[in-house]
C-alpha positions, 0 to 999 in steps of 0.5 A: 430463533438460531439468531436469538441463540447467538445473540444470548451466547454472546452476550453471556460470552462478553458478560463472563469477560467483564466480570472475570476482568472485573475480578482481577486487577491486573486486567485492562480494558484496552482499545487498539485502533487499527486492529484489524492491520498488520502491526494492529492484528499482532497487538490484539493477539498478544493483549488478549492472551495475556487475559485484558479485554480488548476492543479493536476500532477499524475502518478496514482501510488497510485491515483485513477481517481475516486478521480477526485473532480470538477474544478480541471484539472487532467494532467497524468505523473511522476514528473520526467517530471514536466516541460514538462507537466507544462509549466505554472508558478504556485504561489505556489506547493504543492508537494505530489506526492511521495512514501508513504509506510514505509515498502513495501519500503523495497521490492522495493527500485528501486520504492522509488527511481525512485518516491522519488528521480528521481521524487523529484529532478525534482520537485526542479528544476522546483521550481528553475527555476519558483521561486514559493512558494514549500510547501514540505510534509515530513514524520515524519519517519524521527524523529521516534525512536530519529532518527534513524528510518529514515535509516531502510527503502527506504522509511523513508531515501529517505523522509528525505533527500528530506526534507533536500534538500528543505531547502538547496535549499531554503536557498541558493537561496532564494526562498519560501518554507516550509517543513510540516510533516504529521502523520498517516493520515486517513479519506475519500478516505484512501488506503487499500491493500499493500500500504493502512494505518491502518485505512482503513485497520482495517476497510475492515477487520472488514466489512469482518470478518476476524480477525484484524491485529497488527505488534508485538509488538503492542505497537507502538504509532502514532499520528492519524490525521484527512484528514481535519485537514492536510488540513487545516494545508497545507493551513495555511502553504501554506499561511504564513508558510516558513522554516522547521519544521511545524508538522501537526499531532495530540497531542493525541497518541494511540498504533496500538492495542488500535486503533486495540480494538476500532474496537471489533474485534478479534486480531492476532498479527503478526511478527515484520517488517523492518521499524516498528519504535516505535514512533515519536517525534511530533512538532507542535509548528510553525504548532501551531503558524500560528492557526493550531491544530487538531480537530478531533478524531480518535475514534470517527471516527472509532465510526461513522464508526462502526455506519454506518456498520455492521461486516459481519459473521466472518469467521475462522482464517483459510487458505488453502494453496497449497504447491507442496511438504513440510516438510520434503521436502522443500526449502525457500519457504516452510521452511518459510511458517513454520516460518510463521505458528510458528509465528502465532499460533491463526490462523490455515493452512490446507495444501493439497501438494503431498506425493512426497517421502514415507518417507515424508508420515511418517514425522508428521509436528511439528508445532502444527497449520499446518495440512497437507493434502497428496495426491499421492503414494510417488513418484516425479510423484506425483505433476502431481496429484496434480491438480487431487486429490488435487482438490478434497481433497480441495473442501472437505475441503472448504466444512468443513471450512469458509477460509479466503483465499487459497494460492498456495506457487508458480506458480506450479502445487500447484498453477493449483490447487488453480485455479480450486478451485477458478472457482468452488468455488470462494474462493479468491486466492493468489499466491507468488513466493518466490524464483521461477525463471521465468525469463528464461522459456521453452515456453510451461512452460512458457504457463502454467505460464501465465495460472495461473498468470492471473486467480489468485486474486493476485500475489506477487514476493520477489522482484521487478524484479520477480514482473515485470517478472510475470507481463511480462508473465501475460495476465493482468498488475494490478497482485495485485487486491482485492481478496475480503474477506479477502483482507486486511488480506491475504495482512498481512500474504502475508508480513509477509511471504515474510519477512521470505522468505528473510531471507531464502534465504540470 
């Protein structure tokens, strides 16, 4: 009975909704996909105070249902199948709802492409079919670097040609459309972890006291753009803009280590990635033209948010990691942990691994910020003492040392290790794969994988495939939740690695 109720006050909810827009002609029935995201979320909130009937379409990919805002209905699925859970015939489409992360796309082009393009062409033929008016957001990817930044990711190339298609649909069959450019949005409800923006990840480390994270070189520029101020560009747009080219970013351009500086915090450049253009040709002339132009700054943003929180103690730039074996007994895995650490010389790695050979023991590491811990009498047997002795050399070490995070190389007896640690200490703790194969696995193996697969804080693969094989023999789905301190700073090192294993095993 109480569910019955619920039902018919619903339904008497939405049918006042229908005939109050029905009796007002200013009033649209509007469908934003990707509603429940940060840019989506803001949309939806300003659409629905100013009286239109709004309908989010999201797969919750990247949304969260906390971002739900009054009086907009919240429909779940993929755009792909637009038609089917969209039956009604919206004035205008605001179309958000794709992939938005320049260089994570490189390790999942399958996911760019199934949201960007399978999802996207859906999107298109919908607008066919119902002739509303298509408000497309682009990515300003697609003019980094005089153009060429537009092929350098799955990301960047899937955008850029959905842009295009808008137009060439548009112009041929002679229906509404725009096509807008967003830049570097940031504001209330910003992302953090692997498909988090710069901002919000700058201030989860700061609030955590770890060091703040610059991609080298560190002088590439952005065009920092207030949540709001996109807003307001879409809907200026969606009124009265049609054609391509409506740029909504701001005119001021800052380097990622300037924005890096305002915070006061400590910096640790990291390497170059895939994908990492330079700058952006920003054109907000047809933005500017319809009594656009962004007002609010990035600085005193990042002021006011400095004002509001105090930095926590900070801890050392220092991980514990747990390697099975390494140098000089290694494989891709461990070889590109040493690239990592080359790369990064400001932040020092304590490593507890196994002897495994005598003359391992002899061999002193050359990379002047690895610290290596052996346990065991230098035979194979010895990564089954691994969880044992290792454990115990870790807490001692965890006693002496403020670690950002502790990392287990591969899901190994390393990675048992790290397990125990974190039961008993609560030191956050990541696993990668690298080049591990668990696809096919013998079932008491395959026991103990979904033993530390699922007690871990985060999980990542080197690719797609291996991460849904975790995934598969995970007792959780979600292998990538927070691990607390030091989240947003192990997530650029977790990159950064995970780029040095590729090229280890091409």
């Amino acid at each position: 009975m109480p569910s019955t109720i619920l039902s018919l006050t619903a339904l008497w909810q939405l049918s006042y909704r229908v005939c109050l827009y029905m009796s007002d002609n200013t009033k649209k029935l509007i469908l934003v996909t990707g509603g429940a995201g940060f840019v989506g979320s803001h949309l939806c909130e300003r659409l629905a105070k100013e009286g239109h009937m709004v309908i989010s379409l999201d797969n919750y990919f990247t949304g969260y249902k906390e971002n739900h805002v009054k009086d907009v209905e919240y429909r779940e699925g993929h755009t792909k199948d637009i038609a089917k859970h969209i039956p009604e015939t919206p004035d205008i489409i605001f179309h958000l709802g794709e992939y938005s992360r320049v260089e994570q796309s490189v390790f999942e082009p399958d996911v760019v492409h199934n949201l960007n393009t399978i999802g996207t062409a859906a999107v298109i033929e919908f607008w066919r079919t119902c002739r509303s008016k298509l408000i497309y957001a682009g990515s300003s990817t697609k003019f980094g670097d005089g153009g060429t930044a537009r092929s350098t990711s799955p990301y960047a190339a899937t955008k850029a040609a959905n842009s295009e298609l808008v137009k060439e649909v548009g112009e041929r069959d002679g229906l509404p459309y725009a096509v807008t450019y967003f830049y570097n949005v940031f504001g209330p409800r910003e992302r953090t972890g692997v498909y988090g923006t710069i901002v919000e990840s700058f201030k989860q480390m700061y609030l955590r006291g770890t060091p703040l994270t610059v991609v080298a070189p560190g002088t590439q520029e952005r065009n920092f753009t207030h949540v709001d101020d996109i807003v307001d560009g879409l809907l200026l747009v969606g009124e009265k803009g049609h054609g391509d080219e409506y740029g909504l970013g701001n005119e001021r351009s800052f380097s990622i280590t300037n924005i890096a500086r305002l915070f006061g915090s400590d910096i640790i450049m990291m390497p170059e990635r895939v994908g990492n253009r330079m700058q952006s040709r920003l054109d907000t002339v047809k933005s500017n033209m319809l009594g656009w132009s962004a007002k609010r700054s990035v600085e005193e943003y990042i002021r006011e948010f400095l004002r509001m929180h105090e930095r926590t103690s900070a801890l050392e730039k220092r991980v514990l990691v747990f390697s099975t074996t390494f140098h000089p007994v290694s494989g891709p895995a461990e070889d590109a942990l040493c690239d990592l650490m080359t790369a990064m010389p400001n932040v020092q790695f304590d490593i507890v691994t196994t002897a495994f050979s005598k003359d391992a023991v002899n061999v002193v590491c050359p990379i002047q910020n690895a610290h290596v811990h052996h346990i065991g009498f230098g035979r194979r047997f010895d990564k089954y003492l691994l969880p044992i002795l290792g454990f115990t050399k870790a807490r001692a070490l965890h006693r002496e040392h403020n670690y950002l995070f502790a990392w287990a190389l591969m899901a190994s007896y390393a990675a048992l290790l790290g397990i125990l640690l974190k039961r008993s200490s609560r030191l956050p703790f990541l696993i990668t794969l690298a080049d591990q194969d668990i696809s096919h696995v013998p079932r008491l193996r395959r026991a103990f994988l979904r033993l530390v697969l699922s007690d871990a804080d985060q999980v990542y693969g080197g690719d797609e495939m291996q991460e849904k094989e975790a995934a598969a023999l995970s007792y959780r789905k979600d292998l990538r939740r927070s691990i607390g301190d030091g989240d947003a700073f192990a997530n650029a090192i977790r990159f950064a690695y995970s780029g040095f294993v590729r090229k280890r095993i091409k």
